[in-house]
PyMOL Python script that loads the backbone (N, CA, C, O; Angstrom):
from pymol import cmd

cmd.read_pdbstr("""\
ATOM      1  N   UNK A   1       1.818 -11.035 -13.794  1.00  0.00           N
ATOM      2  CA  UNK A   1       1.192  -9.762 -13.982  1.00  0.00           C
ATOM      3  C   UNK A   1       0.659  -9.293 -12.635  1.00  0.00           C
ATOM      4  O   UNK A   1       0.274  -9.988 -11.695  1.00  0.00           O
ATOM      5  N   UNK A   2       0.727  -7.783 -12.754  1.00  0.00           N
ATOM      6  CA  UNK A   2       0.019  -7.111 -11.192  1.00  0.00           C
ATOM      7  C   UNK A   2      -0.521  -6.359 -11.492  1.00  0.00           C
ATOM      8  O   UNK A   2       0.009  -5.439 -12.115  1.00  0.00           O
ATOM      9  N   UNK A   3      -1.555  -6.364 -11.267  1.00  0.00           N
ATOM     10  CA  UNK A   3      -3.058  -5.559 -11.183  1.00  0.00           C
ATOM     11  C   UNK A   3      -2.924  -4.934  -9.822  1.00  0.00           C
ATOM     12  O   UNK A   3      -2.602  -5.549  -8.805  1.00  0.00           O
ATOM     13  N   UNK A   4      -3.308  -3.160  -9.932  1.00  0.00           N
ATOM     14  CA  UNK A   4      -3.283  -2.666  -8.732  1.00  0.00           C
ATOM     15  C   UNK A   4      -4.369  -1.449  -9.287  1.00  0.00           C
ATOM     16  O   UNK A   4      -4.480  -1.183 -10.483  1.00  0.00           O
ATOM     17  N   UNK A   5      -5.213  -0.703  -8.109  1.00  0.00           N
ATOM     18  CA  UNK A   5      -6.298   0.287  -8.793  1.00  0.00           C
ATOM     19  C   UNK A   5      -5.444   1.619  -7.669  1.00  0.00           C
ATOM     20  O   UNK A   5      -4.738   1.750  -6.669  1.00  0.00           O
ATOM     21  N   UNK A   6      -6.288   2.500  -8.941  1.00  0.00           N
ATOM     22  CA  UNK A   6      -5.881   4.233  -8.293  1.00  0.00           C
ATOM     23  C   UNK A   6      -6.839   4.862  -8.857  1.00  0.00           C
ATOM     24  O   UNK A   6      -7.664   4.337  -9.604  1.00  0.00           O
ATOM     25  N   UNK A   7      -6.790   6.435  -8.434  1.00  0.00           N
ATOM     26  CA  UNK A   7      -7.685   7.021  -8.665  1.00  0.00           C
ATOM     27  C   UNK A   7      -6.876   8.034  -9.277  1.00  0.00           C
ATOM     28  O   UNK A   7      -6.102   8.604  -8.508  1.00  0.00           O
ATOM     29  N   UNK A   8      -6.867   8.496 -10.816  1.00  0.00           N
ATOM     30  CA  UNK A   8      -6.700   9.923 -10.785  1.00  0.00           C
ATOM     31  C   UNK A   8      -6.719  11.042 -10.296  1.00  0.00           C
ATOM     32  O   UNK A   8      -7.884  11.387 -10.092  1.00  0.00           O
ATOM     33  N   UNK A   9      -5.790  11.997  -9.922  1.00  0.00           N
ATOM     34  CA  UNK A   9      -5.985  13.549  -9.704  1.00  0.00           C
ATOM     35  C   UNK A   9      -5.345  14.581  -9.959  1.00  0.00           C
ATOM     36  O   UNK A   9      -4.299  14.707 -10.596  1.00  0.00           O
ATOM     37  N   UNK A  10      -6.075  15.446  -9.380  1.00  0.00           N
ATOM     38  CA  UNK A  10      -5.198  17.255 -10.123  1.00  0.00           C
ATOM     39  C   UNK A  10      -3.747  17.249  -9.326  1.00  0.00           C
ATOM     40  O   UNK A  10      -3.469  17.166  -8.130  1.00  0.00           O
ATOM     41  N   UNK A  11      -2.980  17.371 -10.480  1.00  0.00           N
ATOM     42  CA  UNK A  11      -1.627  17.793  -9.768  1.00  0.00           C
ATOM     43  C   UNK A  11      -0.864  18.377 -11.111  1.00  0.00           C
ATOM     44  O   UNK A  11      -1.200  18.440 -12.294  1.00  0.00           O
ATOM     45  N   UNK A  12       0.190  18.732 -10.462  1.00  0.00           N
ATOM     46  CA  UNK A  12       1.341  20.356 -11.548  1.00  0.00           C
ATOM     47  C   UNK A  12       1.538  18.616 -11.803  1.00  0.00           C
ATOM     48  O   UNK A  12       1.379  17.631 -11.083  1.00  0.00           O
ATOM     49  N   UNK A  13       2.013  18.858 -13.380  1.00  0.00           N
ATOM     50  CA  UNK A  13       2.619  17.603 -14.312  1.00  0.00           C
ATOM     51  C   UNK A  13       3.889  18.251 -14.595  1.00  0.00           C
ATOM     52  O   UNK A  13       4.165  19.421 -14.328  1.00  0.00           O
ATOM     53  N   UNK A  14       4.814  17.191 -15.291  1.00  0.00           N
ATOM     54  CA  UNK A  14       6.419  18.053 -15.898  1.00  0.00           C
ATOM     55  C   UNK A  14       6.063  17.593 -17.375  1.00  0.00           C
ATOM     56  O   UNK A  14       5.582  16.515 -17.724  1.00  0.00           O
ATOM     57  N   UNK A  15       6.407  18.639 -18.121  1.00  0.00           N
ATOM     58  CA  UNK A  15       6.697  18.468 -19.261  1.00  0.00           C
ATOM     59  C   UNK A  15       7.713  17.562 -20.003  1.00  0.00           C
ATOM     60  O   UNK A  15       8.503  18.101 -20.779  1.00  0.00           O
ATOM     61  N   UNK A  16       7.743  16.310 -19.828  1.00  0.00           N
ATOM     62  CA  UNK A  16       8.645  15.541 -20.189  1.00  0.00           C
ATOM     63  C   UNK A  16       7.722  14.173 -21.176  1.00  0.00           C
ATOM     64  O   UNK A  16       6.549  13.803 -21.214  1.00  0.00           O
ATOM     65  N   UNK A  17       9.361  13.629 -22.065  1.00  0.00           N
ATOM     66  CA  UNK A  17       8.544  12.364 -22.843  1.00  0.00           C
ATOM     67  C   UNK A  17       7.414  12.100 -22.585  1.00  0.00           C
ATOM     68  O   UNK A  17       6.369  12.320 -23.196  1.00  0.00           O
ATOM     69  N   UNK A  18       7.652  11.555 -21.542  1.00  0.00           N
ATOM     70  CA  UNK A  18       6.439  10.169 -21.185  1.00  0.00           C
ATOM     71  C   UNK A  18       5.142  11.282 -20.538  1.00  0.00           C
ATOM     72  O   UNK A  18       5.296  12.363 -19.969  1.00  0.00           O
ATOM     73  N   UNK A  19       3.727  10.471 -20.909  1.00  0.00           N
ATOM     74  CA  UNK A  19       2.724  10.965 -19.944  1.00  0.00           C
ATOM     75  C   UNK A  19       2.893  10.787 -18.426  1.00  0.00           C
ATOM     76  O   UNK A  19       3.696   9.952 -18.009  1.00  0.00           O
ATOM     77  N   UNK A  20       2.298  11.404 -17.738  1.00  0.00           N
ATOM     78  CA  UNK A  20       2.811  11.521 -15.740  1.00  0.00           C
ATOM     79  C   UNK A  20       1.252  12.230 -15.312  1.00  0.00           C
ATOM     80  O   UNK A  20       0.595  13.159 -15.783  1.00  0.00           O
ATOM     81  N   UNK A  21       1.099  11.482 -14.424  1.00  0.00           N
ATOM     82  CA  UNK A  21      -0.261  11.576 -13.870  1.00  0.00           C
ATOM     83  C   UNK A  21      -0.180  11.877 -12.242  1.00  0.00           C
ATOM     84  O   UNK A  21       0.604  10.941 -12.085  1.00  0.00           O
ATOM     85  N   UNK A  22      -0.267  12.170 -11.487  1.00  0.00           N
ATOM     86  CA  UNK A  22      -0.813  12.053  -9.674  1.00  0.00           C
ATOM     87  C   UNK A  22      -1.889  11.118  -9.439  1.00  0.00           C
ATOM     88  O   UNK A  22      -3.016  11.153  -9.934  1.00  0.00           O
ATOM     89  N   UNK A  23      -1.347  10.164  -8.515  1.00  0.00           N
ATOM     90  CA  UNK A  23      -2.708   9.180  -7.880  1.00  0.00           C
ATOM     91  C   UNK A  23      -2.707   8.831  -6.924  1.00  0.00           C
ATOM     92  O   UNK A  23      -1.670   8.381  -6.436  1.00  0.00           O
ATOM     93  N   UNK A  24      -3.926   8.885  -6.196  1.00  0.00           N
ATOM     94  CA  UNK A  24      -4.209   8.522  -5.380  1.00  0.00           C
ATOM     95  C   UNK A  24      -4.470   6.785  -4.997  1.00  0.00           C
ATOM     96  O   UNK A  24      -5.369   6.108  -5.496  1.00  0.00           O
ATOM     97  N   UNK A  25      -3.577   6.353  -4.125  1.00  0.00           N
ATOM     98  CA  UNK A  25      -4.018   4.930  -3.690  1.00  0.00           C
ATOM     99  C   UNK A  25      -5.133   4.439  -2.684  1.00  0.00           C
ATOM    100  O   UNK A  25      -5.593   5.121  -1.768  1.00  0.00           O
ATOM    101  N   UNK A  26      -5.479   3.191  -2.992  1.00  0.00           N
ATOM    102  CA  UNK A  26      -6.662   2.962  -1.919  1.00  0.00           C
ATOM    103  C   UNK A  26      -6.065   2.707  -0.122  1.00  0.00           C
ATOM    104  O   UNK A  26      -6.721   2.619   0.916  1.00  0.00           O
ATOM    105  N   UNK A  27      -4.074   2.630  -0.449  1.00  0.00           N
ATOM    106  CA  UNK A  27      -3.516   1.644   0.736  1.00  0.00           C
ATOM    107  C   UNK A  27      -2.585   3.108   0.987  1.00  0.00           C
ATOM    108  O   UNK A  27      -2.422   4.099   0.275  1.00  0.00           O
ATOM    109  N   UNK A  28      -2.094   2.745   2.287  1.00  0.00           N
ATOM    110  CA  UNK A  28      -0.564   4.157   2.736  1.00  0.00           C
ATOM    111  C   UNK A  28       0.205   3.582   1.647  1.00  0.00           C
ATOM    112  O   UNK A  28       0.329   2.435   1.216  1.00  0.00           O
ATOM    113  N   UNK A  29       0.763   4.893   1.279  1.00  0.00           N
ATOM    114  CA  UNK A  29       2.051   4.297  -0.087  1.00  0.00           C
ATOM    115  C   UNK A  29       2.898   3.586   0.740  1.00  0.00           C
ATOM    116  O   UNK A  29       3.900   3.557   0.026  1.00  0.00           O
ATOM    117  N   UNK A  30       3.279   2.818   2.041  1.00  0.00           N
ATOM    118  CA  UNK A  30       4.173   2.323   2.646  1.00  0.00           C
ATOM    119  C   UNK A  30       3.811   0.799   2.173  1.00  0.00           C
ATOM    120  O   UNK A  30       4.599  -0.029   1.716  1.00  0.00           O
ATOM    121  N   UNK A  31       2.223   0.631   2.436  1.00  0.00           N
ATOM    122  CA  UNK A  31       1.699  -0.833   2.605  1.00  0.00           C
ATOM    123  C   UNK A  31       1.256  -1.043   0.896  1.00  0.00           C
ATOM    124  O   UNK A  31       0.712  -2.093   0.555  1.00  0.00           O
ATOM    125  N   UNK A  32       1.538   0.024  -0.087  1.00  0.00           N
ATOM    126  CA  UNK A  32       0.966  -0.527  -1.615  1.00  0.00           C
ATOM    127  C   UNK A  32       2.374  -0.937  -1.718  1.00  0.00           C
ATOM    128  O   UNK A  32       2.578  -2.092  -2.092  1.00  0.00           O
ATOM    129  N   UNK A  33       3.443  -0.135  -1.430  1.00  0.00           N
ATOM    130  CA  UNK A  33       4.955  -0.832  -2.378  1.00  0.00           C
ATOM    131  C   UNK A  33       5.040  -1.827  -1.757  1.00  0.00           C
ATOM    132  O   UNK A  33       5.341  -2.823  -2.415  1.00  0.00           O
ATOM    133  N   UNK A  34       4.842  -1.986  -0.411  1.00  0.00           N
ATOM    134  CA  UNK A  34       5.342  -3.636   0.506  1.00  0.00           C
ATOM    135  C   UNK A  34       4.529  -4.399  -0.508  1.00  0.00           C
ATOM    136  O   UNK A  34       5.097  -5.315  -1.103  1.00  0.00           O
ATOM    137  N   UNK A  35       3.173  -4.113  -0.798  1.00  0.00           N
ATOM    138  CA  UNK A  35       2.601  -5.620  -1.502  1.00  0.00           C
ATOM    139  C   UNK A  35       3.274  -5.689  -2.619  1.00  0.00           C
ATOM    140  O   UNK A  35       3.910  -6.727  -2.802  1.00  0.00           O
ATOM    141  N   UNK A  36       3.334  -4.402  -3.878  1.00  0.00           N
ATOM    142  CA  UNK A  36       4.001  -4.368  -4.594  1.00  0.00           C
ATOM    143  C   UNK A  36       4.996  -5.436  -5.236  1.00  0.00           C
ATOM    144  O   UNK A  36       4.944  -6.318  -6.093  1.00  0.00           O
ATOM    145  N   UNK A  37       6.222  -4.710  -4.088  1.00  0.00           N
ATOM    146  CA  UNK A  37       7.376  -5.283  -4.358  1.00  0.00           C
ATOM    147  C   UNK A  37       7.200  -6.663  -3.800  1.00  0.00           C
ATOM    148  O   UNK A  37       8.052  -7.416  -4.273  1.00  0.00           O
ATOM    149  N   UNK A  38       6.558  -7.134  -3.132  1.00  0.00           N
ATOM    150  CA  UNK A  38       6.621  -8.774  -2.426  1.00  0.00           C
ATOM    151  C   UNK A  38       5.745  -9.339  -3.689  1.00  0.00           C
ATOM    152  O   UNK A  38       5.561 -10.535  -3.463  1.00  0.00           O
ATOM    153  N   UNK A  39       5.109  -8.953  -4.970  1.00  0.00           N
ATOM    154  CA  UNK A  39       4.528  -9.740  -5.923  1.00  0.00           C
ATOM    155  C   UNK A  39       5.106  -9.916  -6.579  1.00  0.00           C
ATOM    156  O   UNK A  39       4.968 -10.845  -7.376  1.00  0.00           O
ATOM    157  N   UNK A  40       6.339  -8.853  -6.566  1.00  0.00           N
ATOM    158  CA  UNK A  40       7.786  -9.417  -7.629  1.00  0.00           C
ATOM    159  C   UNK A  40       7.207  -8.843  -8.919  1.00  0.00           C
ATOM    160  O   UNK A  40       6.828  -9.629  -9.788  1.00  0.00           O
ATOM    161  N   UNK A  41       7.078  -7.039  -9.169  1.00  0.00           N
ATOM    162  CA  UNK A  41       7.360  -6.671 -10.507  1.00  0.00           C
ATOM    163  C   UNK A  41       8.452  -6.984 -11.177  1.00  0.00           C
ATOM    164  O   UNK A  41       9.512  -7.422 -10.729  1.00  0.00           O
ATOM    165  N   UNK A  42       8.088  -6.688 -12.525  1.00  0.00           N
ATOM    166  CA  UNK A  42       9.225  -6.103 -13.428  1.00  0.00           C
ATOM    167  C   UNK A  42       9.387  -4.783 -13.717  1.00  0.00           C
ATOM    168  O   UNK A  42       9.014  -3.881 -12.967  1.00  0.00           O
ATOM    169  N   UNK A  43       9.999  -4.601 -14.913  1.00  0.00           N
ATOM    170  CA  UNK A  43      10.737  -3.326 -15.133  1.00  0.00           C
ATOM    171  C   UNK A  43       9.949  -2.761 -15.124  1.00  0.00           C
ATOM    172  O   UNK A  43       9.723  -2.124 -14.095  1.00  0.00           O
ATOM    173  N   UNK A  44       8.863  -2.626 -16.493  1.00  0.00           N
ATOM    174  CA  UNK A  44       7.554  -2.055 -17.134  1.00  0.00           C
ATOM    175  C   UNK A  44       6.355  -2.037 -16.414  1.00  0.00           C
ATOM    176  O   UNK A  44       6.155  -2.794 -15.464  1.00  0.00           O
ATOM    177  N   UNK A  45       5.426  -1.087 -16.878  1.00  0.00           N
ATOM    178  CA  UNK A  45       4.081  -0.956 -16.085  1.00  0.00           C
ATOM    179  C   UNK A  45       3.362  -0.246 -17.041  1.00  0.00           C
ATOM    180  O   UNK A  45       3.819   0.398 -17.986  1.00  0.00           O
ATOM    181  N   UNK A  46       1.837  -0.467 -16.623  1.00  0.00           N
ATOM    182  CA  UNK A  46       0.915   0.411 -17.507  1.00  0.00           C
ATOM    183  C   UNK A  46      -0.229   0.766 -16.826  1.00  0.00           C
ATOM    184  O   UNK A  46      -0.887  -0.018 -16.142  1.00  0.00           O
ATOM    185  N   UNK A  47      -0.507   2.065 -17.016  1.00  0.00           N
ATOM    186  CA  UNK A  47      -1.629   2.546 -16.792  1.00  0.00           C
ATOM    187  C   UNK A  47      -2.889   2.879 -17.593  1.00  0.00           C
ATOM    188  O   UNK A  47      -2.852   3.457 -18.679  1.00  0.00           O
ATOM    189  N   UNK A  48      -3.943   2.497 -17.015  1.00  0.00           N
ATOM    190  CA  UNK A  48      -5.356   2.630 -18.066  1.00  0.00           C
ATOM    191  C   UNK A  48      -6.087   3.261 -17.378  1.00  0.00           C
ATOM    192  O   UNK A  48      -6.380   2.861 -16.251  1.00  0.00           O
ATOM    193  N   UNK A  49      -6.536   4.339 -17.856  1.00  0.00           N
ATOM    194  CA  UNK A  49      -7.887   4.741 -17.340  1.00  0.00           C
ATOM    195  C   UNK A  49      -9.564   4.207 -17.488  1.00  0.00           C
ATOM    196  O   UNK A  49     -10.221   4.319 -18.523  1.00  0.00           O
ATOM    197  N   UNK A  50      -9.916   3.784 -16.573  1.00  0.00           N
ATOM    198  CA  UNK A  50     -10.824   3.391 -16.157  1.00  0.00           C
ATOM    199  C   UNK A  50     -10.585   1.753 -15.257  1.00  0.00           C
ATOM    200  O   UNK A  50      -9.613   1.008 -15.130  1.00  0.00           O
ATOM    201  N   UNK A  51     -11.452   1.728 -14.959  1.00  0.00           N
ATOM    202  CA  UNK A  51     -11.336   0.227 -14.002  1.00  0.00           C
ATOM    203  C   UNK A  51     -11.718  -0.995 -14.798  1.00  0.00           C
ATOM    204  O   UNK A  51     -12.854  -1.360 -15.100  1.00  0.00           O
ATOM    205  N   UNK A  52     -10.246  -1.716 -15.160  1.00  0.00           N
ATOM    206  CA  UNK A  52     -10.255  -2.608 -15.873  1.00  0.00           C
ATOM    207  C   UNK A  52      -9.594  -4.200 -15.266  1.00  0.00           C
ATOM    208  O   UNK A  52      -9.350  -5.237 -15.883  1.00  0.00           O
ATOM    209  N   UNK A  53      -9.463  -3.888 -13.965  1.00  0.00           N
ATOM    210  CA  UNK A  53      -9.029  -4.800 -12.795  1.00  0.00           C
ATOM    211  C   UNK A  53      -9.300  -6.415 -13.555  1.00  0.00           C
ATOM    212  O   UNK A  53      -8.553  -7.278 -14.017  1.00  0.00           O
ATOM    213  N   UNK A  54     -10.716  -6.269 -13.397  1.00  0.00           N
ATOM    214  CA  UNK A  54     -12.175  -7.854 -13.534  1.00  0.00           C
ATOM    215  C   UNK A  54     -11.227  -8.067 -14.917  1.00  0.00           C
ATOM    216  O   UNK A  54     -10.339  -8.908 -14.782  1.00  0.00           O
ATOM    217  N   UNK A  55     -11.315  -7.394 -16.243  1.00  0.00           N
ATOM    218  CA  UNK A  55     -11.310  -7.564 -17.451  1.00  0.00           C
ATOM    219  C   UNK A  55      -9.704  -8.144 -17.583  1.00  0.00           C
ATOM    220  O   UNK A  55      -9.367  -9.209 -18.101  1.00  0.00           O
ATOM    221  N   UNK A  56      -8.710  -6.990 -16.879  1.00  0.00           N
ATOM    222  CA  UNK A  56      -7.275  -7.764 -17.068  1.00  0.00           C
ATOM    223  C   UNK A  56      -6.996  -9.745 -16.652  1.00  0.00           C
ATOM    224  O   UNK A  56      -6.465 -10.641 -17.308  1.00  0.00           O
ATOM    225  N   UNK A  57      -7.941  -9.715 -14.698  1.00  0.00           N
ATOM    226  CA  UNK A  57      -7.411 -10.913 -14.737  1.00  0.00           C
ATOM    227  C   UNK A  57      -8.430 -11.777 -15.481  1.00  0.00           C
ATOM    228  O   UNK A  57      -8.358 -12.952 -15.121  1.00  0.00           O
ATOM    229  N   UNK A  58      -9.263 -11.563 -16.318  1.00  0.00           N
ATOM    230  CA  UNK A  58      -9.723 -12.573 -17.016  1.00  0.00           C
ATOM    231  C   UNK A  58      -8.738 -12.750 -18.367  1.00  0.00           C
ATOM    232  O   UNK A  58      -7.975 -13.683 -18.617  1.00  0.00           O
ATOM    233  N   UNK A  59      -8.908 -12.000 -18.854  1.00  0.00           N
ATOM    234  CA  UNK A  59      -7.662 -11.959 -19.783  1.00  0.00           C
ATOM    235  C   UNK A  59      -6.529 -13.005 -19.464  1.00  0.00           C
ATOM    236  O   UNK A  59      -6.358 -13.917 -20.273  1.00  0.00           O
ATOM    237  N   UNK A  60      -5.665 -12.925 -18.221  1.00  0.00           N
ATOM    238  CA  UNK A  60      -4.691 -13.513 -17.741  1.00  0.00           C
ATOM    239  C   UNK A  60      -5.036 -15.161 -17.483  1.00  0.00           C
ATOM    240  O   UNK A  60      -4.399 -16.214 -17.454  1.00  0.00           O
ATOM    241  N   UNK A  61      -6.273 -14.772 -17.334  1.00  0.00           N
ATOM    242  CA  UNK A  61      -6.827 -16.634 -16.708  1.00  0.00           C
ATOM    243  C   UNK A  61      -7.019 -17.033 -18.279  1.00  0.00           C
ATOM    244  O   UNK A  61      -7.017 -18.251 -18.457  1.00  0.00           O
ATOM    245  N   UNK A  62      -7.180 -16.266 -19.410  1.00  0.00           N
ATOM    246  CA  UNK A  62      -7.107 -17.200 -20.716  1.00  0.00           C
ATOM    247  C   UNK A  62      -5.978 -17.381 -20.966  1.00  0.00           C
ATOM    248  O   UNK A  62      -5.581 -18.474 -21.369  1.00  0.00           O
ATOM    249  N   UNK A  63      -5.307 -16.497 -20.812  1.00  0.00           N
ATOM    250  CA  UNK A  63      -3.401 -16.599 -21.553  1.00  0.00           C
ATOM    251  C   UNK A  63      -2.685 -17.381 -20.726  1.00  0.00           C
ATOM    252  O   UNK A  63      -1.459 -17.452 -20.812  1.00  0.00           O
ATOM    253  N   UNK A  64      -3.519 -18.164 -19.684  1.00  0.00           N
ATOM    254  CA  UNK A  64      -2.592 -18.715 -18.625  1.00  0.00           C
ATOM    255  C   UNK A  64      -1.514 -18.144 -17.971  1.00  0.00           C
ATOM    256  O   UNK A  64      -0.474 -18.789 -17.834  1.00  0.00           O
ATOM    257  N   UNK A  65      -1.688 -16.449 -17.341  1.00  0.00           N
ATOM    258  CA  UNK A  65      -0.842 -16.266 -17.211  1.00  0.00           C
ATOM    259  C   UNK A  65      -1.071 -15.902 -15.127  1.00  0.00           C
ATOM    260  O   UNK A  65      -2.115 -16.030 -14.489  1.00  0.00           O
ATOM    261  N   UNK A  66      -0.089 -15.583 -14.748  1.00  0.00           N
ATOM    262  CA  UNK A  66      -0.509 -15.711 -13.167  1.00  0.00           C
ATOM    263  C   UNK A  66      -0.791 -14.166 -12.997  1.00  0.00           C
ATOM    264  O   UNK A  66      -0.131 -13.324 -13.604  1.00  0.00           O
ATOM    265  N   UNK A  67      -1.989 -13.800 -11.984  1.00  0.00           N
ATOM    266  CA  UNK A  67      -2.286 -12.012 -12.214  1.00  0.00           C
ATOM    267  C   UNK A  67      -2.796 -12.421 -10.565  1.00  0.00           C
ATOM    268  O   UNK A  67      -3.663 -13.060  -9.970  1.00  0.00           O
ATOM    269  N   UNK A  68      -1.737 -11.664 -10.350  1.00  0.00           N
ATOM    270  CA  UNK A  68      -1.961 -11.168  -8.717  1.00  0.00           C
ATOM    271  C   UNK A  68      -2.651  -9.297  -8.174  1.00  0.00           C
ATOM    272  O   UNK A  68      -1.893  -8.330  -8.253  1.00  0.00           O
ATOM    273  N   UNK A  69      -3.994  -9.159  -7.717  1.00  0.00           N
ATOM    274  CA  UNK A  69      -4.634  -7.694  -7.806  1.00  0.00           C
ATOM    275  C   UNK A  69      -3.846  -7.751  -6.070  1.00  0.00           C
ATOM    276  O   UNK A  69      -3.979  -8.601  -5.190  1.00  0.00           O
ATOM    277  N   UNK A  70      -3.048  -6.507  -6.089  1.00  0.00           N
ATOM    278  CA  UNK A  70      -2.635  -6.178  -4.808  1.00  0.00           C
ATOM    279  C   UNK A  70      -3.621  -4.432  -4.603  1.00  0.00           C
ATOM    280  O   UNK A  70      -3.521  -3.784  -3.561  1.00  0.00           O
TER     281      UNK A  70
END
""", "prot")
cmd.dss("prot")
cmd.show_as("cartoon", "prot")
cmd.util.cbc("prot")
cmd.orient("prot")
């Protein structure tokens, strides 16, 4: 699992299926995908609003599962 934080913001959305948001990162989008992709996603992803960083990798440390926060 990868834990990563953003910030919501105002931006034109498209009217399509899925919800679509604009965010702002804490890193240059050059140096968030390098960590990104070097933690080895998968396909899927999810977004939550509010800061749930602490709460996910505890979660992960019960399910035994490995949670890397890039």
């Amino acid at each position: 699992m990868i834990v990563a934080t953003a910030m919501a913001v105002e931006g034109e959305t498209y009217d399509v299926i899925n919800h679509n948001t604009w965010i702002e990162l804490s890193d240059d989008i050059p140096v968030f995908f390098e960590r990104w992709f070097q933690a080895g996603p998968g396909h899927h992803f999810a977004i939550a609003c509010g800061d749930h960083a602490r709460r996910i990798g505890i979660l992960a440390q019960m399910l035994d599962v490995e949670c890397e926060k890039i």
